[in-house]
C-alpha angles and dihedrals in degrees: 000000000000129000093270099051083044096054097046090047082060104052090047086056086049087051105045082045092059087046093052096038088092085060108040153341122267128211134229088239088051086062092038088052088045095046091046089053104024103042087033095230127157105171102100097208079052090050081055101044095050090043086051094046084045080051095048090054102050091048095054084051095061098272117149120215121204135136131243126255085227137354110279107020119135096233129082116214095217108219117250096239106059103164114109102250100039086052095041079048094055102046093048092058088048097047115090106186084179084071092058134238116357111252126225106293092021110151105329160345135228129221 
């Protein structure tokens, strides 16, 4: 699939997410799955750099990142640092893609 696919694949899923955000929180492993099978993309450090571009873009919409006490609670704990670069800077430095694909929960979640 080529850049510009790509790119217009990822701004349907940031689309579809600020549709859904009245529903419900996503998760950063959410982006990183669509971005694997949508996007077709294998390359695990490819399958980061698009979900950080996807996170880029939701923050710069309003979107606010933060991570849950435990699994399951109804209340987001919002992160200190909410400006786009400081939060695509954090979860960069959090996200191993040596460790394989994030698990439900990884990291953190968007509102």
């Amino acid at each position: 699939m080529d850049r510009d696919m790509i790119d217009a694949k990822l701004k349907e899923l940031v689309a579809d997410i600020e549709v859904g955000r009245i529903h419900d929180w996503t998760g950063l492993p959410e982006i990183a799955g669509y971005v694997r099978v949508e996007c077709e993309i294998s390359d695990k450090q490819e399958v980061k750099d698009y979900s950080l571009k996807v996170v880029r873009l939701l923050m710069e919409r309003g979107f606010r990142v933060g991570q849950f006490e435990h699994y399951g609670d109804s209340k987001l704990i919002p992160w200190t640092e909410q400006e786009p670069d400081a939060v695509v800077s954090r979860i960069d430095r959090e996200w191993d893609v040596t460790k394989g694909n994030l698990g439900v929960g990884d990291i953190c979640w968007f509102e």
